[in-house]
N, C-alpha and C positions, 0 to 999 in steps of 0.2 A: 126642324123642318122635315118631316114625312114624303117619301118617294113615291110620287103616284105612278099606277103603270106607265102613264104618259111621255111621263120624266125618265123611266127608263128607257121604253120603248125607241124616246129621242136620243139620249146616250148607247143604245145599241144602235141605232142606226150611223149616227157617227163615229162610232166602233168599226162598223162594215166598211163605212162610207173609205176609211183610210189604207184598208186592204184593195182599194179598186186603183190599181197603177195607172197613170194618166201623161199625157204628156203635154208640157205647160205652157200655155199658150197668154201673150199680152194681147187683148182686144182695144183696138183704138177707135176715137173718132172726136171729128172735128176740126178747126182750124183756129192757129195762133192763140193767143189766148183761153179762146174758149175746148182747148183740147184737153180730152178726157183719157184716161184708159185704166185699165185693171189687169191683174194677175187671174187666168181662169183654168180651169180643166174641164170644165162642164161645156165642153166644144167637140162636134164630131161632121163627120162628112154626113150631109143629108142626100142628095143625091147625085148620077154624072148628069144628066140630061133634064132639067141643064143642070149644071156644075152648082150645087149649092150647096151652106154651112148652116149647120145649127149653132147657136150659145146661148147659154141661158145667164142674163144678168140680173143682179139684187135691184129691183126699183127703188129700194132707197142708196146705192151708193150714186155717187156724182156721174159715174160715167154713162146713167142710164140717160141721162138728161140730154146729152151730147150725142149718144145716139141716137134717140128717137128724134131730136132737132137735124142730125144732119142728113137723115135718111139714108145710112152706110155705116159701115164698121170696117176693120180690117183685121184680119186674126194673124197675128205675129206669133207661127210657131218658132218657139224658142230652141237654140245651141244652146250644146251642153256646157258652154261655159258662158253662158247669158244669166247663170242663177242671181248676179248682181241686180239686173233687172227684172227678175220676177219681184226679188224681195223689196224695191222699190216702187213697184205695180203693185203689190198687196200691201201696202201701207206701212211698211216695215224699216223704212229710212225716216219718216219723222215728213216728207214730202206730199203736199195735196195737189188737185189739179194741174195746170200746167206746166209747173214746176221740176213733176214726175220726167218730164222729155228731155231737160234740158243738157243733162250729161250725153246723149246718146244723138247718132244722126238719124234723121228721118226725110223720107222722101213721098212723094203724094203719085198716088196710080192712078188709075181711071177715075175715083170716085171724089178722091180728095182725101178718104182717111190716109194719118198718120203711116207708114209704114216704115216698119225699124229696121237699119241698115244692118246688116252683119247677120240678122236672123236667117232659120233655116227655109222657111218660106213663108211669104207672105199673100194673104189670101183674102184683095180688096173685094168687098160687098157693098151691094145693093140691098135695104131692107123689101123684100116680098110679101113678108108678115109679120106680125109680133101679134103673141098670144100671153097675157097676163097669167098668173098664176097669184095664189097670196100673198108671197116673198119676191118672186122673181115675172122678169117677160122672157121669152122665151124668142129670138130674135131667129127668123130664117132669112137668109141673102144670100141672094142669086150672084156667083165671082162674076166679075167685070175683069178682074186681072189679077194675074199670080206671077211673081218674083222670084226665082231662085238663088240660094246663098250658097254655100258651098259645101258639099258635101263631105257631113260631119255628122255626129251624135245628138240624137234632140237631147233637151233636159225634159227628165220623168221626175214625179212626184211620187212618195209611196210611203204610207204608215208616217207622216211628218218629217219625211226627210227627201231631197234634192238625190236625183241617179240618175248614172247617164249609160249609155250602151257601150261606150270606150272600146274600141277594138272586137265588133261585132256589128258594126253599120258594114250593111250590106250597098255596096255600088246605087244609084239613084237610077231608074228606069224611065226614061220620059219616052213613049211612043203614039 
């Protein structure tokens, strides 16, 4: 089999892609059975005014379904020692749909998504938009309500491995 630029181009970019540090966030949504979520890093703050989050999900995993049915999401940034729970949010326990929750506690905010107890904070949403892409939508929502955990270390992701900030979290500034 012959290497088209294409097939590079995509292996360089996944190259790059793992040099970009991130920090790992479980996206939920849904209720009772029909509760979905995933392991992401492609999440950022979109803006204050008002308070809203970007994430961009695969249209084809399950949890895309569960968000666009419950009109919310919730971004569960992860503690640093939550990596348990990424690795079973990205499929890495052998666990599918609702399944994924059931080790962990979860409580419902304004919206009704999932939110995972112990995380570093949780940041329920409202969807405002979603814009398709060929692979992914690209979810914007407006916070409804934010949770705080206790000030600790998020978990990062970097070059395929799990880091955390360990004695270099700086105090929490809420004003």
């Amino acid at each position: 089999m012959t290497n088209t630029p294409l097939d590079r181009l995509d292996a360089d970019f996944r190259a790059a892609m793992r040099q970009l540090a991130a920090t790992v966030c479980i996206i939920t949504a849904g209720k009772g059975a029909e509760r979905r979520g995933l392991t992401a890093t492609a999440v950022c703050s979109m803006s204050v005014t008002p308070p809203s989050m970007l994430v961009c999900v695969n249209r084809y995993g399950e949890a895309h379904q569960a968000i666009t049915a419950a009109d919310s999401f919730c971004v569960n940034i992860l503690a640093a020692d939550q990596q348990e729970a990424a690795l079973r949010f990205a499929g890495q326990a052998g666990d599918s749909g609702a399944t994924k929750f059931a080790p962990y506690g979860w409580t419902e905010l304004a919206t009704g998504a999932p939110a995972l107890d112990g995380a570093l904070v949780n940041l329920d949403c409202a969807i405002a938009s979603a814009t398709e892409t060929e692979s992914h939508s690209v979810f914007i929502g407006t916070v409804r309500a934010i949770r705080f955990g206790s000030e600790t270390s998020p978990l990062l992701h970097y070059n395929r491995n799990f880091l955390s900030l360990v004695n270099q979290t700086a105090p929490m500034q809420r004003t």
